[in-house]
C-alpha positions in Angstrom: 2.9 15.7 -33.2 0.8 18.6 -34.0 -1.2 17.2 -36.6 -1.7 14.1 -35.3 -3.4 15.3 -32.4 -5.6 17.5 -35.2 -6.0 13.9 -36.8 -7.1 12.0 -33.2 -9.1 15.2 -32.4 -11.2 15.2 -35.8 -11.5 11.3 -35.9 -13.0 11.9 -32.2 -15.9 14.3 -33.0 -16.9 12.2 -35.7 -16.7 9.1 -33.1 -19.2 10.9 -30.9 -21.2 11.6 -33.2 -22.1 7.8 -33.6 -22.9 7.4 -30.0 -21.0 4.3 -29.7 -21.9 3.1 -26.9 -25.5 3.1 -27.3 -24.6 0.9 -30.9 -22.5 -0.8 -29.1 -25.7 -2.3 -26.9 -28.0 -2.4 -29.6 -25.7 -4.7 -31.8 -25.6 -6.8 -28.8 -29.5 -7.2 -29.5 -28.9 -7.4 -33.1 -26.6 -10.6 -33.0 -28.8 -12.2 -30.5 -31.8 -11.8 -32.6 -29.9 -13.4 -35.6 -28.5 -16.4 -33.1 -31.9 -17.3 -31.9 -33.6 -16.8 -35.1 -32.3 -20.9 -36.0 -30.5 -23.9 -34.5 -28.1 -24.2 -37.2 -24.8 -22.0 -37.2 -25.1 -18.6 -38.7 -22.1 -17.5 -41.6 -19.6 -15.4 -39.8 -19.8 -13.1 -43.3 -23.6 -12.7 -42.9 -23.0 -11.5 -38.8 -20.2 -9.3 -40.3 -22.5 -7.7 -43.3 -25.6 -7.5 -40.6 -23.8 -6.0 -37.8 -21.5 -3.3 -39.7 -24.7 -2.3 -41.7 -27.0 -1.8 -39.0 -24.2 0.1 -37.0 -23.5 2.3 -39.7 -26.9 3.5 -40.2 -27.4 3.5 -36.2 -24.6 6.0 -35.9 -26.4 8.1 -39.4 -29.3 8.1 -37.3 -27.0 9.3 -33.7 -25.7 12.4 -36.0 -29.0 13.3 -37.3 -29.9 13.2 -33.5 -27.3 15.6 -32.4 -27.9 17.8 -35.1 -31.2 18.3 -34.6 -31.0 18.8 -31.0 -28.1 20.8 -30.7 -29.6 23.7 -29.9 -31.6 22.0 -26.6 -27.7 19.7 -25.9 -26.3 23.4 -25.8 -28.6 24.1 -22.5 -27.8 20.8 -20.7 -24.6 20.0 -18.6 -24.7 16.1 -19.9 -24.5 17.3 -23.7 -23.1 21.1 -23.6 -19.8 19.6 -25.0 -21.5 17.3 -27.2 -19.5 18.0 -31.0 -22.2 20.4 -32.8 -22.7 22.2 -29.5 -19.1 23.2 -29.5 -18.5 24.1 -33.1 -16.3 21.3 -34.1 -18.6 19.5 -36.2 -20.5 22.0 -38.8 -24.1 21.6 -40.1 -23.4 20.5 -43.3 -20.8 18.0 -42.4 -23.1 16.5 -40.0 -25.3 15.5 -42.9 -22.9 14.6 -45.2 -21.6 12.3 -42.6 -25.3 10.5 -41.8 -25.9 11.0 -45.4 -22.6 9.0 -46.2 -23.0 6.3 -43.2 -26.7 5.7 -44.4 -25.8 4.9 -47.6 -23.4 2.5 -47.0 -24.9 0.8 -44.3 -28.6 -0.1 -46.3 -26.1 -1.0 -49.1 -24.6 -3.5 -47.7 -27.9 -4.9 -45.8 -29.4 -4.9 -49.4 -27.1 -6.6 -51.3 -25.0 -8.9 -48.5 -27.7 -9.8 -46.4 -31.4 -9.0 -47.6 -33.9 -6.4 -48.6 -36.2 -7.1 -46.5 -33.5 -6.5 -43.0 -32.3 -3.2 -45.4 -36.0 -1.8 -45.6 -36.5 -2.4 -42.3 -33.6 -0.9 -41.2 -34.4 2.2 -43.3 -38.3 2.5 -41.4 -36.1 2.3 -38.4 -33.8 4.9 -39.1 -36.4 7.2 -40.1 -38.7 6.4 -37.2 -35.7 7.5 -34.7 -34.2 10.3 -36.7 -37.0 12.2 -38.1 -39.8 11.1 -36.3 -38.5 10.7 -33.0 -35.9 13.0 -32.8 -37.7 15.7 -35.7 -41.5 16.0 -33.9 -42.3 13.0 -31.2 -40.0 14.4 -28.7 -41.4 17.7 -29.1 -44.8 16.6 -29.7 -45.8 14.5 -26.7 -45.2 13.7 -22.5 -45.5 9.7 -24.4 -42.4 10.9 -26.6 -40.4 8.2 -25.2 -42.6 5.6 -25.4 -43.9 6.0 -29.2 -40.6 6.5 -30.1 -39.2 3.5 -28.3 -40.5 1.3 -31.1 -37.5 2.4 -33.6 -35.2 1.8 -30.9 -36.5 -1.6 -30.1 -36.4 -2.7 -33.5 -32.2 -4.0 -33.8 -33.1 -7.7 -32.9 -36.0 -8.4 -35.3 -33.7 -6.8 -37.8 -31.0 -9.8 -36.7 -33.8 -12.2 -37.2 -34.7 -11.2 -40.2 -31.0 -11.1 -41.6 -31.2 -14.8 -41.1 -34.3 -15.7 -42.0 -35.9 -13.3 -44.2 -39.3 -12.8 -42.8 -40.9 -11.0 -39.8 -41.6 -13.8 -37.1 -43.7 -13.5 -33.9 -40.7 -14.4 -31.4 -38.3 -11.8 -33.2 -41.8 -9.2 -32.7 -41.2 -10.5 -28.9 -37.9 -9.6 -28.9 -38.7 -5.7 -30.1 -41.8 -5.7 -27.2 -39.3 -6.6 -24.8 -37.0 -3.2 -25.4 -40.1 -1.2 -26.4 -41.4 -1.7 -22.6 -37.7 -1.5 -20.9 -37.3 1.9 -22.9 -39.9 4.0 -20.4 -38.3 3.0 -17.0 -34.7 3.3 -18.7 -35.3 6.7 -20.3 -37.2 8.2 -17.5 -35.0 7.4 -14.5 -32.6 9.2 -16.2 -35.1 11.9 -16.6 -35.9 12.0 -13.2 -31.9 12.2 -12.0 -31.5 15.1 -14.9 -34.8 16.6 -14.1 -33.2 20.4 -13.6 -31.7 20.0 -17.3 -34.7 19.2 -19.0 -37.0 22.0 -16.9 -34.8 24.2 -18.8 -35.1 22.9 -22.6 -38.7 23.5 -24.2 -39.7 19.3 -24.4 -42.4 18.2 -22.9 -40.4 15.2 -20.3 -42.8 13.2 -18.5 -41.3 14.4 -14.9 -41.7 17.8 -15.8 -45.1 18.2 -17.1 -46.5 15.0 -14.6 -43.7 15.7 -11.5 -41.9 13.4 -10.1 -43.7 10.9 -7.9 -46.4 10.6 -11.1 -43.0 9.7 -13.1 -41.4 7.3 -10.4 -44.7 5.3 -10.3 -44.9 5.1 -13.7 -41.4 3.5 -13.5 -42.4 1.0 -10.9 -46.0 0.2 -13.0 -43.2 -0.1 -16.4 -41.0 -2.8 -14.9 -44.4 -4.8 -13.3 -45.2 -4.8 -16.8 -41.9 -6.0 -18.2 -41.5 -8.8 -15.7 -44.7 -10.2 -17.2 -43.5 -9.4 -21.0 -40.1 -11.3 -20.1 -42.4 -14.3 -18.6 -43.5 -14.7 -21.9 -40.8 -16.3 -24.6 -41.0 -19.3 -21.6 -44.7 -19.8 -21.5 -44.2 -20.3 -25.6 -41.6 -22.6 -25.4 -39.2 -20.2 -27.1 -37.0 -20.6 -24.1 -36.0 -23.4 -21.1 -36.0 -23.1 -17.5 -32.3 -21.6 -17.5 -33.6 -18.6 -18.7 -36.5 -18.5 -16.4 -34.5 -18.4 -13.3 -31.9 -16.4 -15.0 -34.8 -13.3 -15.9 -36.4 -13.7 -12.9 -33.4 -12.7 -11.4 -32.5 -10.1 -13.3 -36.4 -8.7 -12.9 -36.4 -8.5 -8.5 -33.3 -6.5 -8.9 -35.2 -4.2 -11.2 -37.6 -3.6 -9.2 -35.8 -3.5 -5.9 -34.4 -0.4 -7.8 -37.7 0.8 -9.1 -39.9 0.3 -5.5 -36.2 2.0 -4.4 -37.4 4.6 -6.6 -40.8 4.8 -5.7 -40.2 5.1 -2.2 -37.3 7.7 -2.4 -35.1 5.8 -0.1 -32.3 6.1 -1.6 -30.6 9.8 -2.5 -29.1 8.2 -6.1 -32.1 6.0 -6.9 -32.8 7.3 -10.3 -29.4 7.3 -11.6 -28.8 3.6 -10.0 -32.3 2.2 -11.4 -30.9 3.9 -15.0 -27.3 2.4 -14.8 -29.0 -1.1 -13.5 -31.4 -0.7 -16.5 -28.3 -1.0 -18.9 -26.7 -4.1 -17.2 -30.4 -5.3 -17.3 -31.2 -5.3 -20.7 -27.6 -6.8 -21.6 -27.8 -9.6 -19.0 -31.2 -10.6 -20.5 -30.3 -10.7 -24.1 -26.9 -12.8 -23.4 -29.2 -14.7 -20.9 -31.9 -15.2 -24.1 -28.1 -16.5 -26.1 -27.2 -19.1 -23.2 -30.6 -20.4 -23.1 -30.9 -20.9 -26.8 -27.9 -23.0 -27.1 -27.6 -24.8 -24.0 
């Protein structure tokens, strides 16, 4: 009993090192991308090969992530008892692990599905990784938001797993997460505010304050009602969708004027867990649309 609980306990801290359920949305985006990408049915062994490579190098690029910012997790309440923090994942293991998950994942994008989705894939682990993760988010108060463009990439990468080439409605796909990532990222800021005043990153609500950072929010979610108008006005999707986003954006920014306003005591950790439910509803609302 003994070892298996040593067994369950080590296959755990390598678990978390993945951040599964931040892969866990982004393949969401990933399969949606390659869905909408043609009208024809896509090869359950290409959705397999595209989704199990992407993850793997998503959770190479988590470990890298919690390596390198192990030192500011140690100082946090959410991540003090993050793996590395506590010892039970070593330096060196850490990398071998990313080194090993990398690996595998761009070889299976190369050879099962396509260079092109592999190389990209690559850019976008490096991107997150190293230059997020390494200097941006060190760097900059607009960490988040010149970073966001790795993290907005896993849909195009779906598109191009089916069709090879980088097409203007998968780059609309990547601008809609790349302007959800600011008012997602910071409301979280803003309701863990007292953690990151005591890590050496320049956060937007610390360096700007608070109310400068809950406008921000509002102006961010303005701007992505607008950026979700758009695959409509091109015809890329029907009136279904329409309503469907539409409704999905007023309870966005009922939670961001919410926010704004400081009427509410849990604002900024509602308008962050709403910003999850959010993006999912829209991409399975972008899937519904596409076949229907």
């Amino acid at each position: 009993m003994y070892k298996n609980n040593q067994i369950l306990s080590f296959c755990h801290n390598y678990w978390e090192l993945t951040k599964p359920k931040v892969v866990a949305l982004m393949l969401v985006t990933v399969l949606v991308g390659m869905l909408m990408a043609t009208r024809q049915w896509v090869s359950m062994s290409l959705i397999l090969a595209t989704l199990i490579g992407i993850a793997l190098c998503a959770g190479s690029g988590a470990a890298i992530n919690h390596l390198l910012d192990s030192h500011l997790d140690a100082r946090m309440t959410r991540t003090e008892n993050r793996p590395v923090v506590q010892g039970r994942v070593l330096a060196h293991q850490v990398l071998w692990f990313a080194f090993i998950l990398a690996s595998l994942g761009l070889s299976i994008l190369y050879f099962l599905v396509n260079p092109l989705t592999s190389g990209l894939t690559f850019l976008s682990l490096i991107g997150y990784a190293v230059i997020y993760t390494g200097y941006l988010k060190r760097a900059t108060t607009q960490n988040i938001v010149i970073g966001g463009l790795a993290g907005a990439a896993p849909p195009l990468l779906g598109w191009t797993a089916v069709t090879n080439h980088v097409d203007p409605q998968g780059l609309l796909l990547v601008l809609i997460i790349f302007v959800w990532t600011p008012p997602h990222f910071w409301a979280l800021a803003l309701h863990r505010i007292r953690d990151y005043e005591n890590i050496d990153i320049p956060m937007f609500p610390v360096i700007y304050g608070e109310k400068l950072t809950r406008l921000h929010v509002l102006l961010y979610v303005l701007l992505l009602i607008l950026v979700t108008i758009i695959p409509y006005l091109i015809g890329m999707c029907g009136k279904l969708y329409l309503v469907g986003v539409m409704l999905l954006n007023s309870r966005f920014l009922y939670w961001a004027y919410i926010l704004y306003k400081k009427y509410h005591p849990k604002a900024a950790l509602e308008t962050f867990k709403y910003s999850i439910v959010y993006l999912l509803g829209l991409f399975i609302l972008l899937l519904v649309d596409h076949y229907y």
